[in-house]
Backbone bond lengths (Angstrom), bond angles and torsions (degrees), N, CA, C in turn:
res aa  C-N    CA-C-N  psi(-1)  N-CA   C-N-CA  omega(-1)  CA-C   N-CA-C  phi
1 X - - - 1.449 - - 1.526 110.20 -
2 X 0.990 125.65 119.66 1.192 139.83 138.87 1.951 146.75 -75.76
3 X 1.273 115.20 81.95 1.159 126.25 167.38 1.966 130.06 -51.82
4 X 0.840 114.10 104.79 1.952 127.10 -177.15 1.190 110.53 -99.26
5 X 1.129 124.23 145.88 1.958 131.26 -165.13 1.843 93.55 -155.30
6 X 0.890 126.01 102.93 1.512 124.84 158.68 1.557 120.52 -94.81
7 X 1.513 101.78 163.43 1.831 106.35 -159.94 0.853 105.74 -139.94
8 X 1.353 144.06 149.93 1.920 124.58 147.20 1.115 103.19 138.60
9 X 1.468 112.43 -17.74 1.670 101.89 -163.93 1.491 99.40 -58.71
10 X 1.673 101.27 -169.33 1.709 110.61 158.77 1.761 93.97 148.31
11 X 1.382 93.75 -172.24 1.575 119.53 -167.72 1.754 93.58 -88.22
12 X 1.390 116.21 132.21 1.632 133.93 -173.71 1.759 98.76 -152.47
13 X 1.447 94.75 139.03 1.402 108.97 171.11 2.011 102.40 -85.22
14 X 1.460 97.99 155.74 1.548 111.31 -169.43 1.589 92.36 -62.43
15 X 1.339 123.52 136.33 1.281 131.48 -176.91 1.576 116.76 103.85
16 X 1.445 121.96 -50.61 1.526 122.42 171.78 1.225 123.34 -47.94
17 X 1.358 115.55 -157.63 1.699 129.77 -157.71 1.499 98.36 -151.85
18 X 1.495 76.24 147.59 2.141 102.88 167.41 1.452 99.01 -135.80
19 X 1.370 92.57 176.02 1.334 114.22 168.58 1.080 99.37 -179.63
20 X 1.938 87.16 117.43 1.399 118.26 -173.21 1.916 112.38 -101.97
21 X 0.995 116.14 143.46 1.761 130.47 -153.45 1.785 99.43 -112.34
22 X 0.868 139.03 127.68 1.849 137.77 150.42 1.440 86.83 -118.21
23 X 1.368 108.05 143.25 1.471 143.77 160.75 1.368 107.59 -96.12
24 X 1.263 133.39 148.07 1.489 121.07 162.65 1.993 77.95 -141.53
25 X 1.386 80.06 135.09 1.630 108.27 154.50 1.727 111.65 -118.47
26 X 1.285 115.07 -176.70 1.414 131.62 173.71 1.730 110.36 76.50
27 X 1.359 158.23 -142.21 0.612 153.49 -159.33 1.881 108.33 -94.15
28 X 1.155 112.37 89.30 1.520 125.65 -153.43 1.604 97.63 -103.14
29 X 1.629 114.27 -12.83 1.475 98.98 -175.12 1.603 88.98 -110.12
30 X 1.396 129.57 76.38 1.060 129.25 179.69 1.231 90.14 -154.61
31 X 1.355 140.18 -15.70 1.615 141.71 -136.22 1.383 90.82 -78.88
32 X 1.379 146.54 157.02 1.621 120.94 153.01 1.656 100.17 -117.53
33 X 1.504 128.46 -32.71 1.337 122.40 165.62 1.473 103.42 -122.47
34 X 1.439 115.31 153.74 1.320 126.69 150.01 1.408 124.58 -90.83
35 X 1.451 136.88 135.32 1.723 122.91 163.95 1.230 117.42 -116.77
36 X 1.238 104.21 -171.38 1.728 116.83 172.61 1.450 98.33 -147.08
37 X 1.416 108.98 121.25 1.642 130.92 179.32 2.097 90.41 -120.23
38 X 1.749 75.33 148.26 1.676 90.88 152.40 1.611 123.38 -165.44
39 X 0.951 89.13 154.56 1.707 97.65 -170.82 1.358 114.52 -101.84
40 X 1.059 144.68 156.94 1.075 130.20 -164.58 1.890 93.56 -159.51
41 X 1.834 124.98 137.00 1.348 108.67 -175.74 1.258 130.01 -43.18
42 X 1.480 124.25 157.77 1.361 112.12 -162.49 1.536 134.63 29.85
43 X 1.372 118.40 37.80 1.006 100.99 -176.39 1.521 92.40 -138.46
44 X 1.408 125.30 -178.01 1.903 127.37 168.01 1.242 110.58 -96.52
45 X 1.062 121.62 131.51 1.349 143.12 161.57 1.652 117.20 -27.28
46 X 1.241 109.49 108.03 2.020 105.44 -159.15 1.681 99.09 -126.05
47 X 1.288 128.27 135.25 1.198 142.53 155.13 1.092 99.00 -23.21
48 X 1.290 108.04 151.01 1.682 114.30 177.80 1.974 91.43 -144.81
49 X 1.148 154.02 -71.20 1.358 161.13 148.10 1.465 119.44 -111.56
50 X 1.275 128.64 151.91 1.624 158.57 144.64 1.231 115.78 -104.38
51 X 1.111 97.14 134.37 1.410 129.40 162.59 1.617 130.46 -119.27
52 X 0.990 97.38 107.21 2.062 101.08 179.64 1.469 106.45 -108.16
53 X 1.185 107.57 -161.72 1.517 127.22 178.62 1.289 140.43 -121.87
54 X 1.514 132.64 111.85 1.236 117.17 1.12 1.154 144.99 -101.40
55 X 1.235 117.42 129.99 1.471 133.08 -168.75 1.829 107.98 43.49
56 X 1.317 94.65 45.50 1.748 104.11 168.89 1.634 100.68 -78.34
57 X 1.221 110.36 126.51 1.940 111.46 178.27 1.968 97.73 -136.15
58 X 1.446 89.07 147.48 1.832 90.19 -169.42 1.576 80.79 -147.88
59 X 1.664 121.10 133.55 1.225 135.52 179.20 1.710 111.78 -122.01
60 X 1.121 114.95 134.27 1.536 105.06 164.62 1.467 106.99 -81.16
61 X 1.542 108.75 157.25 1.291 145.72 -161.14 1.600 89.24 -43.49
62 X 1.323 131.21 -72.63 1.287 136.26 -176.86 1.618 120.28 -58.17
63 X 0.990 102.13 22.10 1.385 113.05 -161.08 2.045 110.36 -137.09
64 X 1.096 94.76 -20.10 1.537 123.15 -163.40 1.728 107.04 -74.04
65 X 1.219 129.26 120.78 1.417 122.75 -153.49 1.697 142.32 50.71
66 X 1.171 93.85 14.99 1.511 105.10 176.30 1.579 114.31 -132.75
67 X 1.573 116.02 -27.57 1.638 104.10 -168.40 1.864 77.81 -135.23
68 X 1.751 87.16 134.96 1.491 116.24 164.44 1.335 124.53 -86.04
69 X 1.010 136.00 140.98 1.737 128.58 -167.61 1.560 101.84 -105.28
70 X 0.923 169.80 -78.69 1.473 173.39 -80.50 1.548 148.37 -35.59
71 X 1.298 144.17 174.90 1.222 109.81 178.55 1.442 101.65 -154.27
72 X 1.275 129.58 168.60 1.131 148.98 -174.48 1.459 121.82 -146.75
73 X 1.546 100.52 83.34 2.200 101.46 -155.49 1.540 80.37 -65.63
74 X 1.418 146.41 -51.89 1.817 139.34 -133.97 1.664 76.92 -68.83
75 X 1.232 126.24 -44.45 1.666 112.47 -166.53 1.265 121.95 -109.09
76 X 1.572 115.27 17.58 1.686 123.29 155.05 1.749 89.75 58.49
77 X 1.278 107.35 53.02 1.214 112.59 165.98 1.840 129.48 -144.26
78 X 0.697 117.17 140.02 1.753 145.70 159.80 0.973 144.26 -55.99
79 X 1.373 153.72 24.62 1.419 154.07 -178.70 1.248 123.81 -64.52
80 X 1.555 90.65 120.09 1.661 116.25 171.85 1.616 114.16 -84.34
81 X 1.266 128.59 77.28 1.652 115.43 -168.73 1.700 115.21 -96.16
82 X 1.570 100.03 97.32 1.546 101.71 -154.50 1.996 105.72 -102.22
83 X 1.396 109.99 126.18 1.634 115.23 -151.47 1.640 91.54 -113.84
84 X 1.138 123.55 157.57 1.561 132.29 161.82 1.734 100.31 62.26
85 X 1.482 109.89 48.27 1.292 104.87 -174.78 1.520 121.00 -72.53
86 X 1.145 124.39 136.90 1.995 127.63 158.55 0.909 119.26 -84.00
87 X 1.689 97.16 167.04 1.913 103.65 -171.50 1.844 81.09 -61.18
88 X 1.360 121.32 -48.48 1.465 95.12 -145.68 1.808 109.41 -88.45
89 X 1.166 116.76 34.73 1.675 137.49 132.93 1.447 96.82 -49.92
90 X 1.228 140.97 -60.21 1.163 135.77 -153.17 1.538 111.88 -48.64
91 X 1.271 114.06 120.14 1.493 113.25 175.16 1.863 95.63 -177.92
92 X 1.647 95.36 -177.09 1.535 98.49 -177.72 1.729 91.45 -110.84
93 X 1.740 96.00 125.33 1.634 111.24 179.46 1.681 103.38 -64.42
94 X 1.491 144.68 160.05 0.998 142.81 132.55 1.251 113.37 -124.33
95 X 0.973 131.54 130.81 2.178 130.97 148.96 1.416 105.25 -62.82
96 X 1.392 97.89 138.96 1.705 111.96 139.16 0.965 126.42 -168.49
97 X 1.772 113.01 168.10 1.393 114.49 -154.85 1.461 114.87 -118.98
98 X 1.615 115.34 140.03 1.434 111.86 -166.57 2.010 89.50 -106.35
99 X 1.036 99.13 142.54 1.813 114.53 -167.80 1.854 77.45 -101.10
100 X 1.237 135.32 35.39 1.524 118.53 -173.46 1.430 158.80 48.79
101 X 1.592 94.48 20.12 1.077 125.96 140.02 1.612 164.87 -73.51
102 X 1.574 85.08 16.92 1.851 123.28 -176.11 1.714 87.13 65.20
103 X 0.872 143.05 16.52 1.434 122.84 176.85 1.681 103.41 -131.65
104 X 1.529 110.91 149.56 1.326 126.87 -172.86 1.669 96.46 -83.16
105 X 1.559 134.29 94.11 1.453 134.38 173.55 1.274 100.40 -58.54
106 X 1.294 135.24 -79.00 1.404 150.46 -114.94 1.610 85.66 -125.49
107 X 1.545 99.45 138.60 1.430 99.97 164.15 2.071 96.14 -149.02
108 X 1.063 100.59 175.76 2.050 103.34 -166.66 1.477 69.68 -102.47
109 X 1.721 100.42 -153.78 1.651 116.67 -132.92 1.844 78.78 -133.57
110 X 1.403 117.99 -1.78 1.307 111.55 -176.50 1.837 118.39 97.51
111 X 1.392 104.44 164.22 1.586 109.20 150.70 1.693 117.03 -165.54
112 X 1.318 114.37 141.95 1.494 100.40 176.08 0.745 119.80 -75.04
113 X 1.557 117.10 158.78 1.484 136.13 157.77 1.221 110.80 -121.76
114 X 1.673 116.51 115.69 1.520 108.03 156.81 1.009 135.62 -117.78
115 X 1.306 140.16 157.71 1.516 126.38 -150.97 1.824 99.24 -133.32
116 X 1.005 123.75 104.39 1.735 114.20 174.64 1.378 108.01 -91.47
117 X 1.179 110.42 161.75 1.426 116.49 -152.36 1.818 89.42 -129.69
């Protein structure tokens, strides 16, 4: 089992920065990729970066020169550090973790991000 906790969200003017946090507890040396999904209203839930090992990182197009993916194994942690943000950034961030089974098991509980323009 693997447990995910994300952080960071909040209220940002169009252009600023976050930096968003997942924790993973529970069986963490099993993880084989980490991601970052977000959903945004009415809309589907879309990749946003991955991160594997080592230091393998894969960004979607909208995502590409502006948000850093990163990691911190001593603190079973994740950072999303997203710069030059838009209103349509706006969505709820989640992590999750694929144990290497091409499928995303574990996902956190979310956090917003909103961006006013």
């Amino acid at each position: 089992q693997v447990h995910l906790v994300e952080s960071g969200g909040g209220l940002v003017e169009s252009g600023g920065s976050l930096r968003l946090s997942c924790v993973a507890s529970g069986s963490t040396s099993i993880i084989h990729l980490m991601g970052w999904y977000r959903q945004a209203p009415g809309k589907q839930r879309e990749l946003v970066a991955v991160m594997g090992s080592p230091g393998m990182t894969n960004y979607a197009d909208s995502a590409k020169g502006r948000f850093t993916v990163s990691r911190d194994r001593a603190k079973n942690t994740v950072y999303l550090q997203m710069n030059s943000l838009k209103p349509e950034d706006m969505a709820v961030y989640y992590c999750a973790a694929d144990l290497g089974s091409a499928s995303w098991t574990y996902w956190g509980q979310g956090t917003q991000v909103t961006v006013s323009s």
